[in-house]
PDBQT receptor file of N, H, CA, C and O in Angstrom, charges set to zero:
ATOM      1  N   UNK A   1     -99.989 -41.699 -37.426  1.00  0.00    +0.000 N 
ATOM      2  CA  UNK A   1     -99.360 -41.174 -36.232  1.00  0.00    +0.000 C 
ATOM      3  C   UNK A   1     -98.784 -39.805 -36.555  1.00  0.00    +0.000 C 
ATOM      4  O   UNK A   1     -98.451 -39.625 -37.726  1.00  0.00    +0.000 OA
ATOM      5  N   UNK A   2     -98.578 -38.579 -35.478  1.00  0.00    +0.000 N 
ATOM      6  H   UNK A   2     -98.848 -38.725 -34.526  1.00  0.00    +0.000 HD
ATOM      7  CA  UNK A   2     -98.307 -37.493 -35.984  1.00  0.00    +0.000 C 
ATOM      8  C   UNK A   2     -97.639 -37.509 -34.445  1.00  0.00    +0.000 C 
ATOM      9  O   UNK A   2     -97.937 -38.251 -33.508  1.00  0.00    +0.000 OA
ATOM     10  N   UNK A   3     -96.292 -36.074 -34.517  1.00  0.00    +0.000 N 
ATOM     11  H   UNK A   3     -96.050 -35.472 -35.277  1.00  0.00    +0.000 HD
ATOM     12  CA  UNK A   3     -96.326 -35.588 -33.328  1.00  0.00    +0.000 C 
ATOM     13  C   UNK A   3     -95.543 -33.852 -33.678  1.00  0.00    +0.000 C 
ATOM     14  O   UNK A   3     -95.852 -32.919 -34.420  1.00  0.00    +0.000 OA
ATOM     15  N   UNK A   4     -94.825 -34.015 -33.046  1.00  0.00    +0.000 N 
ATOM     16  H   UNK A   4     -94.574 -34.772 -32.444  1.00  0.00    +0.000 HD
ATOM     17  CA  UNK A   4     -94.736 -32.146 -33.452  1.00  0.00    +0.000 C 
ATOM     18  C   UNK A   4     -93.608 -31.947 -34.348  1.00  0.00    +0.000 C 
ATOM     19  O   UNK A   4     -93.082 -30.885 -34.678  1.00  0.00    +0.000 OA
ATOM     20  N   UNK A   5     -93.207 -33.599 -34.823  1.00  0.00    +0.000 N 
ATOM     21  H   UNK A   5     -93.635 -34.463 -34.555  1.00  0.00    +0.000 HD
ATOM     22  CA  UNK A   5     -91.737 -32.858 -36.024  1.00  0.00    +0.000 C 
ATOM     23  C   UNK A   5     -92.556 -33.364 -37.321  1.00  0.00    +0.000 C 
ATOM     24  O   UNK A   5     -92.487 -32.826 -38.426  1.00  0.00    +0.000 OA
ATOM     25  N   UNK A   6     -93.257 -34.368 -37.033  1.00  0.00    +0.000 N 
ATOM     26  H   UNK A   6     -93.312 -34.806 -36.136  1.00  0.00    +0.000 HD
ATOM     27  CA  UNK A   6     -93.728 -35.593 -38.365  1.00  0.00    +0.000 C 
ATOM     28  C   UNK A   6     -94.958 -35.697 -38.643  1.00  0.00    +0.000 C 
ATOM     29  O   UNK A   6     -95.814 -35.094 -37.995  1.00  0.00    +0.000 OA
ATOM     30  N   UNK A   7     -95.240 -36.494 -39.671  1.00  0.00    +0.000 N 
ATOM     31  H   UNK A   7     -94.545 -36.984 -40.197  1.00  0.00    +0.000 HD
ATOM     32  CA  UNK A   7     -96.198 -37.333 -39.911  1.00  0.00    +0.000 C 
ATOM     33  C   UNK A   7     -95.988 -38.300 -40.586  1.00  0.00    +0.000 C 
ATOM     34  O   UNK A   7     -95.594 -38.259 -41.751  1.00  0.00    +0.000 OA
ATOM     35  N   UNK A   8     -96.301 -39.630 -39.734  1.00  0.00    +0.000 N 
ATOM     36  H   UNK A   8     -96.621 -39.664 -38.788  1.00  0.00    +0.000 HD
ATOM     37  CA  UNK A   8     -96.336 -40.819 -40.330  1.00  0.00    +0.000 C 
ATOM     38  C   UNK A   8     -97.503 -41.836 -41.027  1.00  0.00    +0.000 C 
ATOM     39  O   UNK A   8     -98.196 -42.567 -40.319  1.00  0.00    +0.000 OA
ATOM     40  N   UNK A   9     -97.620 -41.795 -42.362  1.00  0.00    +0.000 N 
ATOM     41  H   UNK A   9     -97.057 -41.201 -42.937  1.00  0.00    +0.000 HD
ATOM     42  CA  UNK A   9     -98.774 -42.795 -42.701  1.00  0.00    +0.000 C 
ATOM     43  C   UNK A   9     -98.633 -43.906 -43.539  1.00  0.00    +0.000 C 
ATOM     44  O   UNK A   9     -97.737 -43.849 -44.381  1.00  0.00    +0.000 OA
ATOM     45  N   UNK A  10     -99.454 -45.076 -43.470  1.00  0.00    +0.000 N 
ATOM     46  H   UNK A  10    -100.182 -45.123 -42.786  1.00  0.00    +0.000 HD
ATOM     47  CA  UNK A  10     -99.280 -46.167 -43.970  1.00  0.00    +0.000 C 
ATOM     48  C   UNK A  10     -99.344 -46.457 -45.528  1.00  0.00    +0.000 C 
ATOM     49  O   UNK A  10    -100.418 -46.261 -46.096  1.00  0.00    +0.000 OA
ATOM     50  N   UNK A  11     -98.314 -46.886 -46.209  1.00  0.00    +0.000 N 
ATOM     51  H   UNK A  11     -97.441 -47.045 -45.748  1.00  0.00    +0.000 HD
ATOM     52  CA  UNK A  11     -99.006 -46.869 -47.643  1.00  0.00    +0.000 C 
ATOM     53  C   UNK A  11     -99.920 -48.063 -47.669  1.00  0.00    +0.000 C 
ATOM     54  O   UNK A  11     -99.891 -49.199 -47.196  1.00  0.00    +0.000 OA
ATOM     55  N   UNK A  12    -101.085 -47.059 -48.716  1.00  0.00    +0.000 N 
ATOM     56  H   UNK A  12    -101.109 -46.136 -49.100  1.00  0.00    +0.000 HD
ATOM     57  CA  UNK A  12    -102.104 -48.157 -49.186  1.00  0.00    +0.000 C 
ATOM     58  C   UNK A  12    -101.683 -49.723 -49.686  1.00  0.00    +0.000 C 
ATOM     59  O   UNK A  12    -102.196 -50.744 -49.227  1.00  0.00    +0.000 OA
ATOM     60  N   UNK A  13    -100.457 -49.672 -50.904  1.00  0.00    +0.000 N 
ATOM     61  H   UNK A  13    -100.040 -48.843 -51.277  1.00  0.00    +0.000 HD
ATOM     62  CA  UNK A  13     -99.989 -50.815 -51.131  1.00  0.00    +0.000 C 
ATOM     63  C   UNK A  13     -98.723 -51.214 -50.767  1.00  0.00    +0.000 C 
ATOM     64  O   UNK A  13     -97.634 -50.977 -51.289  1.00  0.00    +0.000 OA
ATOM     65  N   UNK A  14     -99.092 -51.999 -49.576  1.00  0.00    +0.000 N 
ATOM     66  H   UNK A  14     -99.976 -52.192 -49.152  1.00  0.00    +0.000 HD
ATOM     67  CA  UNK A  14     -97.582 -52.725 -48.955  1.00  0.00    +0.000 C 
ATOM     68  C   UNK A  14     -97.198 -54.065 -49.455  1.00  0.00    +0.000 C 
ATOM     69  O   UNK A  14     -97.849 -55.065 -49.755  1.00  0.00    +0.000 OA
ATOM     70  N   UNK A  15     -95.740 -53.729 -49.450  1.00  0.00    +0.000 N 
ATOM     71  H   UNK A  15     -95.211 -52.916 -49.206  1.00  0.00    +0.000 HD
ATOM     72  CA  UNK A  15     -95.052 -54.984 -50.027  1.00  0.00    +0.000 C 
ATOM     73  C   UNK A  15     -94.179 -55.509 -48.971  1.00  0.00    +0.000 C 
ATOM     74  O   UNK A  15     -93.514 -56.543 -49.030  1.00  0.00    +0.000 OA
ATOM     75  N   UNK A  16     -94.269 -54.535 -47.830  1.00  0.00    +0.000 N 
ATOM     76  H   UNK A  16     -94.809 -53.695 -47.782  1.00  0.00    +0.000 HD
ATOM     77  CA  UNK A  16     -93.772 -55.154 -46.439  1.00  0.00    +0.000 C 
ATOM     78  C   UNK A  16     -94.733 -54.579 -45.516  1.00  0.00    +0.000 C 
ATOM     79  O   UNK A  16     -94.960 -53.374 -45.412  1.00  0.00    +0.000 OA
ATOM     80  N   UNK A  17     -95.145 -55.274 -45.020  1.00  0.00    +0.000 N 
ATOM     81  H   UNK A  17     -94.961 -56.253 -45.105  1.00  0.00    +0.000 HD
ATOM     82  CA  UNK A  17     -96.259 -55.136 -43.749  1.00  0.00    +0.000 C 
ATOM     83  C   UNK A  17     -95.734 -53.987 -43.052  1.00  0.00    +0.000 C 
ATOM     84  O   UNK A  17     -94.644 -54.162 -42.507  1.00  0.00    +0.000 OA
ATOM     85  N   UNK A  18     -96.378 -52.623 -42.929  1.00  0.00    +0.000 N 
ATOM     86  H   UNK A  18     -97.263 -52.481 -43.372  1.00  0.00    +0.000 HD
ATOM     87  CA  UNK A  18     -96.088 -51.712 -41.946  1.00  0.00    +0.000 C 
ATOM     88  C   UNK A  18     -95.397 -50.434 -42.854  1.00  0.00    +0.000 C 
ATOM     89  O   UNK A  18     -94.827 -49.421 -42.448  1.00  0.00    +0.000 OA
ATOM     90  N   UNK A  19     -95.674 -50.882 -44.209  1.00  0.00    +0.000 N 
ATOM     91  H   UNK A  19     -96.137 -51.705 -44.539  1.00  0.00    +0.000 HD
ATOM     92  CA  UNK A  19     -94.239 -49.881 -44.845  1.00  0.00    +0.000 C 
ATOM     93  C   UNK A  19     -95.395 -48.276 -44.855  1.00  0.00    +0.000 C 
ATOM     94  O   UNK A  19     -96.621 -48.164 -44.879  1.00  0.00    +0.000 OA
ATOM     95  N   UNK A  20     -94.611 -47.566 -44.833  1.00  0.00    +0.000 N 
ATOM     96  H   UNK A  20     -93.615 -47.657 -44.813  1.00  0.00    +0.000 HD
ATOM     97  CA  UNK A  20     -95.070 -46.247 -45.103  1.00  0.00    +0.000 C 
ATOM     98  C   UNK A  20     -93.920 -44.945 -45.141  1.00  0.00    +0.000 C 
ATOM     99  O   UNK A  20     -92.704 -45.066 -45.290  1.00  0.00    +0.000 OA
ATOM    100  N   UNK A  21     -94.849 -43.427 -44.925  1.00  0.00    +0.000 N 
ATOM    101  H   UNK A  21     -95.837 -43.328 -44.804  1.00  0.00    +0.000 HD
ATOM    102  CA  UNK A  21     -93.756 -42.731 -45.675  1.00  0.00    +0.000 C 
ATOM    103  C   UNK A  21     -94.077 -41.675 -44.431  1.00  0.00    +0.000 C 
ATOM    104  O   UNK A  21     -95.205 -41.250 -44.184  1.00  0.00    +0.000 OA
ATOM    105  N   UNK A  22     -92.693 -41.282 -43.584  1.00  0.00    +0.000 N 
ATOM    106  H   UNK A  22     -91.776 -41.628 -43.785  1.00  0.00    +0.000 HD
ATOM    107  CA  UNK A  22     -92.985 -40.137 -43.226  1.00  0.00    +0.000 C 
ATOM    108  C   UNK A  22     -92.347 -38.493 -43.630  1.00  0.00    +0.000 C 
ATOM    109  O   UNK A  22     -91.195 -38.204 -43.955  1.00  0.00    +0.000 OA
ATOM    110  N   UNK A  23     -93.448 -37.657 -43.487  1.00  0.00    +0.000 N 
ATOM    111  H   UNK A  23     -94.383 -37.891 -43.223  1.00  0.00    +0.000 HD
ATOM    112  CA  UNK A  23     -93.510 -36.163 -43.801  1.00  0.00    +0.000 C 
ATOM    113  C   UNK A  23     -93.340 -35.123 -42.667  1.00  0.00    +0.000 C 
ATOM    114  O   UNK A  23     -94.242 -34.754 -41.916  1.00  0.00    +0.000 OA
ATOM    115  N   UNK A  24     -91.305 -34.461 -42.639  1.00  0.00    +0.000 N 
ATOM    116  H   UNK A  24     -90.572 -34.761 -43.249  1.00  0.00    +0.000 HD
ATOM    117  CA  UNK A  24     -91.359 -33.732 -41.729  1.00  0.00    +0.000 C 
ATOM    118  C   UNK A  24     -92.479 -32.154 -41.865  1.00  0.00    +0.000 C 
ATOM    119  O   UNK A  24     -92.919 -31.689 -42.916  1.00  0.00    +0.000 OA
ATOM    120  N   UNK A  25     -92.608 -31.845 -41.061  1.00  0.00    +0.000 N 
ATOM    121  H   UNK A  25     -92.250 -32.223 -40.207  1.00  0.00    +0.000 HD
ATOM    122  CA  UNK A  25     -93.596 -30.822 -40.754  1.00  0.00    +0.000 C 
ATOM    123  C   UNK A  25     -92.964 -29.687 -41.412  1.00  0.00    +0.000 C 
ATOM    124  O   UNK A  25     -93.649 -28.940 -42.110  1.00  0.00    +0.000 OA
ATOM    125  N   UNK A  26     -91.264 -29.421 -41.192  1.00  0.00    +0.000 N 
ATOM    126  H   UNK A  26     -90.707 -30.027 -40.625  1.00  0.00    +0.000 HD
ATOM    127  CA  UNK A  26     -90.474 -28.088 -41.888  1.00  0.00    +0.000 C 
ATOM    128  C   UNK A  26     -89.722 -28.456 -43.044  1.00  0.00    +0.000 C 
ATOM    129  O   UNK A  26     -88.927 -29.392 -42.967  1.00  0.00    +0.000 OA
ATOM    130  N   UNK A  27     -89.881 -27.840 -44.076  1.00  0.00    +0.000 N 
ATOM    131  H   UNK A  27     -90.527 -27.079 -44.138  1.00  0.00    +0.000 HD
ATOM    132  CA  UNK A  27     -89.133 -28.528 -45.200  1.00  0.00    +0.000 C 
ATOM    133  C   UNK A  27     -87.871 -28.581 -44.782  1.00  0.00    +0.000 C 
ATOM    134  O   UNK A  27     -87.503 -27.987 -43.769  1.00  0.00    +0.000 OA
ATOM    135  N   UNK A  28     -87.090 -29.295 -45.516  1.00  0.00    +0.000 N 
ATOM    136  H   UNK A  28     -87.389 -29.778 -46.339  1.00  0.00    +0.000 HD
ATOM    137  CA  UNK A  28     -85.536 -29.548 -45.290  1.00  0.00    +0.000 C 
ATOM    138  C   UNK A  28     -85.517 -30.212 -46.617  1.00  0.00    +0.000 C 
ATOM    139  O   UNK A  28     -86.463 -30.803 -47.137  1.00  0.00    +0.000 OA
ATOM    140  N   UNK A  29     -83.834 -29.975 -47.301  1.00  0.00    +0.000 N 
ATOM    141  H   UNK A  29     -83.065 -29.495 -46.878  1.00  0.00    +0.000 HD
ATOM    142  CA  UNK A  29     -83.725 -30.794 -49.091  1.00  0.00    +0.000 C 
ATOM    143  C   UNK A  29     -83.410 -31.719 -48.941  1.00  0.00    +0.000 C 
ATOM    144  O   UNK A  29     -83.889 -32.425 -49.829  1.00  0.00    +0.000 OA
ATOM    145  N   UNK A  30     -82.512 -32.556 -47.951  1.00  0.00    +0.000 N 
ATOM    146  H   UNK A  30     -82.123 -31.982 -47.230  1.00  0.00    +0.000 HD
ATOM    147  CA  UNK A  30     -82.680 -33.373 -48.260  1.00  0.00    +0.000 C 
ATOM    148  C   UNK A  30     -82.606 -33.943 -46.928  1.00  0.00    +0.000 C 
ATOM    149  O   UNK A  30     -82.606 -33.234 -45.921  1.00  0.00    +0.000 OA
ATOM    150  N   UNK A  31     -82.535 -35.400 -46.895  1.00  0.00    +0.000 N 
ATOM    151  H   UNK A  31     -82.536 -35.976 -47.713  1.00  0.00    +0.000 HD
ATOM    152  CA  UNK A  31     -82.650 -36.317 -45.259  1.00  0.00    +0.000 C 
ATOM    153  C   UNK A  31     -81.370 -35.916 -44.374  1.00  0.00    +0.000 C 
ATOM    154  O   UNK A  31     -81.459 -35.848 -43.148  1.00  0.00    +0.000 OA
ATOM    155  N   UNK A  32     -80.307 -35.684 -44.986  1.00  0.00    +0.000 N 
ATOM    156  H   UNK A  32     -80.234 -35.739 -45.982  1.00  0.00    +0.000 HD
ATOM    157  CA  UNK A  32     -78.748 -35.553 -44.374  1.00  0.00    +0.000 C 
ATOM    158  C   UNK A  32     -79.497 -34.006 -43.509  1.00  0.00    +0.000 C 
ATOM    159  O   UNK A  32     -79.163 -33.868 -42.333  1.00  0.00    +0.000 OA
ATOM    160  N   UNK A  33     -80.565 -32.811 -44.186  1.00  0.00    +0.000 N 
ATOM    161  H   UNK A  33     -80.836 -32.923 -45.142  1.00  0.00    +0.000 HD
ATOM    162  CA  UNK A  33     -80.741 -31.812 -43.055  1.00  0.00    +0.000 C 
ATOM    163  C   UNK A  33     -81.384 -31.055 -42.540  1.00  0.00    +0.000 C 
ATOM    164  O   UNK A  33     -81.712 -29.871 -42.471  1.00  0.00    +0.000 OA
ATOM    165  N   UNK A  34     -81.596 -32.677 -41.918  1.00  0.00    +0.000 N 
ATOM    166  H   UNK A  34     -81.329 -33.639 -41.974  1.00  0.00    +0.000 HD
ATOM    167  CA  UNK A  34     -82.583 -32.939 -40.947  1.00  0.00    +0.000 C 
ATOM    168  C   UNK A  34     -82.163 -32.454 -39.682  1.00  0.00    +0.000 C 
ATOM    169  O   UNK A  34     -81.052 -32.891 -39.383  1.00  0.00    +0.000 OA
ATOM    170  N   UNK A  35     -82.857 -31.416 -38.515  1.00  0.00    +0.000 N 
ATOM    171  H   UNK A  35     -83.760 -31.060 -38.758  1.00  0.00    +0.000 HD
ATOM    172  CA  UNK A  35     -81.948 -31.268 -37.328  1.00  0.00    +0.000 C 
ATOM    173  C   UNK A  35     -81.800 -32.826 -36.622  1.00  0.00    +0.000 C 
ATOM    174  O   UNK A  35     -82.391 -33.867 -36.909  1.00  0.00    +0.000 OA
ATOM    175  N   UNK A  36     -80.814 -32.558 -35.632  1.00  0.00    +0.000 N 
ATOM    176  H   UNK A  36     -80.334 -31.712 -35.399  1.00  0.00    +0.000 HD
ATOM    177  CA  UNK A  36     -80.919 -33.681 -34.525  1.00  0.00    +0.000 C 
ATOM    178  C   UNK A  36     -81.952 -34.050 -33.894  1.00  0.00    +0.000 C 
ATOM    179  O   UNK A  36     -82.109 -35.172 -33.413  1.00  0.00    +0.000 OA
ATOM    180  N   UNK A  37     -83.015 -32.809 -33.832  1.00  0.00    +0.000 N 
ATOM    181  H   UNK A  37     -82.888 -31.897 -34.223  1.00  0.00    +0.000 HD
ATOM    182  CA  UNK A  37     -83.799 -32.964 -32.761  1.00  0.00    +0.000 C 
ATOM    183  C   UNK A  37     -85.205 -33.608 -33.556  1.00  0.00    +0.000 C 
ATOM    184  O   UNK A  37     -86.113 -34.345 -33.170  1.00  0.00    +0.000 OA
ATOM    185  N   UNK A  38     -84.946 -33.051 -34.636  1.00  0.00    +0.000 N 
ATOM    186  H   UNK A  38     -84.208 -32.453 -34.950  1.00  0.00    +0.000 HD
ATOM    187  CA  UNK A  38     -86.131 -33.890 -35.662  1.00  0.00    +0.000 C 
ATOM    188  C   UNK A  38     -85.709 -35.243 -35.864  1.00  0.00    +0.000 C 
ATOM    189  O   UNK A  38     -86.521 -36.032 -36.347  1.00  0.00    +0.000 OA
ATOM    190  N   UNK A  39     -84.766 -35.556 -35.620  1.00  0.00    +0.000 N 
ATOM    191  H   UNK A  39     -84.106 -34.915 -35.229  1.00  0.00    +0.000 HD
ATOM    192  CA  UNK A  39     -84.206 -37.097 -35.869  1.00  0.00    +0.000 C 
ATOM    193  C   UNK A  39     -84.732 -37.929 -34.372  1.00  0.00    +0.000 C 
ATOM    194  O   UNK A  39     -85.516 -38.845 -34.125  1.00  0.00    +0.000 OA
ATOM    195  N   UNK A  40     -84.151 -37.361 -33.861  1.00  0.00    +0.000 N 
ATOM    196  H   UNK A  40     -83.515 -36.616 -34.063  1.00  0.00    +0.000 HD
ATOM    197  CA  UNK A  40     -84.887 -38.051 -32.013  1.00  0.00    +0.000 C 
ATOM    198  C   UNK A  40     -86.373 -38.182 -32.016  1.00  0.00    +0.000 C 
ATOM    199  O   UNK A  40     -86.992 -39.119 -31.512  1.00  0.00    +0.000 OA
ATOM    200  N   UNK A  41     -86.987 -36.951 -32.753  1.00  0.00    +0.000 N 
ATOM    201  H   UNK A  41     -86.484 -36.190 -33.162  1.00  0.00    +0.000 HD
ATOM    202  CA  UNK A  41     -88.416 -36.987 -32.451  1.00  0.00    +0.000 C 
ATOM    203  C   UNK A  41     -89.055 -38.082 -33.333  1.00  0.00    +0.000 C 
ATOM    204  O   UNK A  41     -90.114 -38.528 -32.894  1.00  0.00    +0.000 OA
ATOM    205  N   UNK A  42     -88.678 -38.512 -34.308  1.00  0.00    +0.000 N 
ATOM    206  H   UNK A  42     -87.817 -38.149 -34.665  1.00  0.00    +0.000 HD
ATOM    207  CA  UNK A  42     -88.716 -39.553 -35.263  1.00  0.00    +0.000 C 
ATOM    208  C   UNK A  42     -88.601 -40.772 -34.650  1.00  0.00    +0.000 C 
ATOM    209  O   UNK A  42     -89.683 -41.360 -34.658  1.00  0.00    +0.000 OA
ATOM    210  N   UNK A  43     -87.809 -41.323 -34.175  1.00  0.00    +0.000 N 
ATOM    211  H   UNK A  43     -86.930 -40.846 -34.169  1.00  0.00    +0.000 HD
ATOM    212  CA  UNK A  43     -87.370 -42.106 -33.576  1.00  0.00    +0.000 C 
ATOM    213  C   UNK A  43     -88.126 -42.641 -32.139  1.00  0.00    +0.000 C 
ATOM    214  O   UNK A  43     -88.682 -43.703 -31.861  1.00  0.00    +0.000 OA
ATOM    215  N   UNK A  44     -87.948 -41.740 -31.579  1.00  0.00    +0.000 N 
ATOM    216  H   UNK A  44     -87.496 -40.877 -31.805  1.00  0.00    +0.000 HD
ATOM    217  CA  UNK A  44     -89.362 -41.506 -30.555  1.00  0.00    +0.000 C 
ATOM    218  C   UNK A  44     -90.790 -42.022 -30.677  1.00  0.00    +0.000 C 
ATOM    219  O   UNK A  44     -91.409 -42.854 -30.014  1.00  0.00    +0.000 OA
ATOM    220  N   UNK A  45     -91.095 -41.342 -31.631  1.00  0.00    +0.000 N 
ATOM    221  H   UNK A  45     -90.593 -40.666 -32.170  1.00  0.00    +0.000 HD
ATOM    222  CA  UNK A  45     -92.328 -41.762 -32.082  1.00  0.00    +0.000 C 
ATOM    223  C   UNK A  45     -92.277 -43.064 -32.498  1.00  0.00    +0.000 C 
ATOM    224  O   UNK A  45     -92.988 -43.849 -31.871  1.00  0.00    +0.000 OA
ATOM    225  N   UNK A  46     -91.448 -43.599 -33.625  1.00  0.00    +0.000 N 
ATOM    226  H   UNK A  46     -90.871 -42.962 -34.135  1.00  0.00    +0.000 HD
ATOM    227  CA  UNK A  46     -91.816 -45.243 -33.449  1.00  0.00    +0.000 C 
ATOM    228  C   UNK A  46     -91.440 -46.075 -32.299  1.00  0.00    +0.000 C 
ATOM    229  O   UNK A  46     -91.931 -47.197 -32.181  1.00  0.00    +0.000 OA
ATOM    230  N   UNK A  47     -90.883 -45.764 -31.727  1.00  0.00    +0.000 N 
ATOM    231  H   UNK A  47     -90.484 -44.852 -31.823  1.00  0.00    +0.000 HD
ATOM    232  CA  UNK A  47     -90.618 -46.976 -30.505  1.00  0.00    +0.000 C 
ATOM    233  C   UNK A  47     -90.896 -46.547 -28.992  1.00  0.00    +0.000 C 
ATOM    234  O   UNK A  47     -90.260 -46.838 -27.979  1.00  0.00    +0.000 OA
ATOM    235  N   UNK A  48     -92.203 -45.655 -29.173  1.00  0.00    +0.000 N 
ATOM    236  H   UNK A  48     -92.719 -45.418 -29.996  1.00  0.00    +0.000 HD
ATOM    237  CA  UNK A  48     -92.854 -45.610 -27.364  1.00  0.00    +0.000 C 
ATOM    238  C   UNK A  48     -93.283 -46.648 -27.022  1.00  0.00    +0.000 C 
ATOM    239  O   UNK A  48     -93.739 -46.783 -25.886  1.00  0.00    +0.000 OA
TER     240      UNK A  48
């Protein structure tokens, strides 16, 4: 799944059904800075 902040893909070896890793599109160092709006769009995307 992709949309205009992310990309989300599945890891090959799951140890929980569904696990994977997503990759924002603009670097940022660490998760704490992250904008808001990249956080919504995240969020968004898994639960349409």
């Amino acid at each position: 799944m992709s949309n205009e902040s992310c990309t989300y893909t599945l890891l090959k070896e799951q140890e929980i059904k569904g696990a994977g890793i997503i990759v924002p599109k603009e670097h940022r160092e660490t998760v704490f800075d992250l904008t808001q709006e990249s956080r919504l769009s995240y969020r968004k995307m898994f639960f349409q």
